[in-house]
C-alpha positions in Angstrom: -36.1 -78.0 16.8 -33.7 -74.9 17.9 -30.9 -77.0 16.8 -32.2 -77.7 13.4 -32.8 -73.3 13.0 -29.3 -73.0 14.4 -27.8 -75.6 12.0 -29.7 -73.9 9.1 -28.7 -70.3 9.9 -25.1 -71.2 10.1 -25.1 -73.1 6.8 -26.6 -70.3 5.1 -24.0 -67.9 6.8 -21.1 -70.1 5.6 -22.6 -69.5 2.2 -23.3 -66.6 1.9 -19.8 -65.4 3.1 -18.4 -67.6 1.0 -20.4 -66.2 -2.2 -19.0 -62.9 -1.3 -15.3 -64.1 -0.6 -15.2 -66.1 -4.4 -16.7 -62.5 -5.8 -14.3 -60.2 -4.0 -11.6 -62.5 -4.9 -12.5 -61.6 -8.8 -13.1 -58.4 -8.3 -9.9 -57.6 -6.5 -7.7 -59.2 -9.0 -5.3 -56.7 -10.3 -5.3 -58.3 -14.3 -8.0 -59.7 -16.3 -6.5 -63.3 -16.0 -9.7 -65.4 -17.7 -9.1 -68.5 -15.9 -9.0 -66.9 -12.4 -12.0 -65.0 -13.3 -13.2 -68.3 -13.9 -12.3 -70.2 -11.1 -13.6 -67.2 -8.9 -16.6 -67.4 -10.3 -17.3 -70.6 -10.7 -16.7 -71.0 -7.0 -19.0 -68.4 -5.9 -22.1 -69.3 -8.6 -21.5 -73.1 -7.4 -22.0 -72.7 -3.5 -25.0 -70.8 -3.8 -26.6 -74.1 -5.6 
């Protein structure tokens, strides 16, 4: 059972930090290039599903 809650948090942690690495990513880009913003995006908004 303490495995499965181990295995959960850490999934949840890798997604989370990855949510927040596509944002930052789009945020910190220096023009507004559309299909970066895109990309960025579309990577964080798709591992939170």
């Amino acid at each position: 059972m303490e495995n499965h809650v181990l295995t959960a948090f850490l999934l949840t942690t890798l997604a989370g930090l990855a949510t927040g690495i596509g944002s930052l990513l789009a945020f910190f880009a220096r023009k507004t290039n559309r299909a970066f913003l895109s990309v960025a995006l579309g990577f964080s908004a798709g591992v939170t599903m």
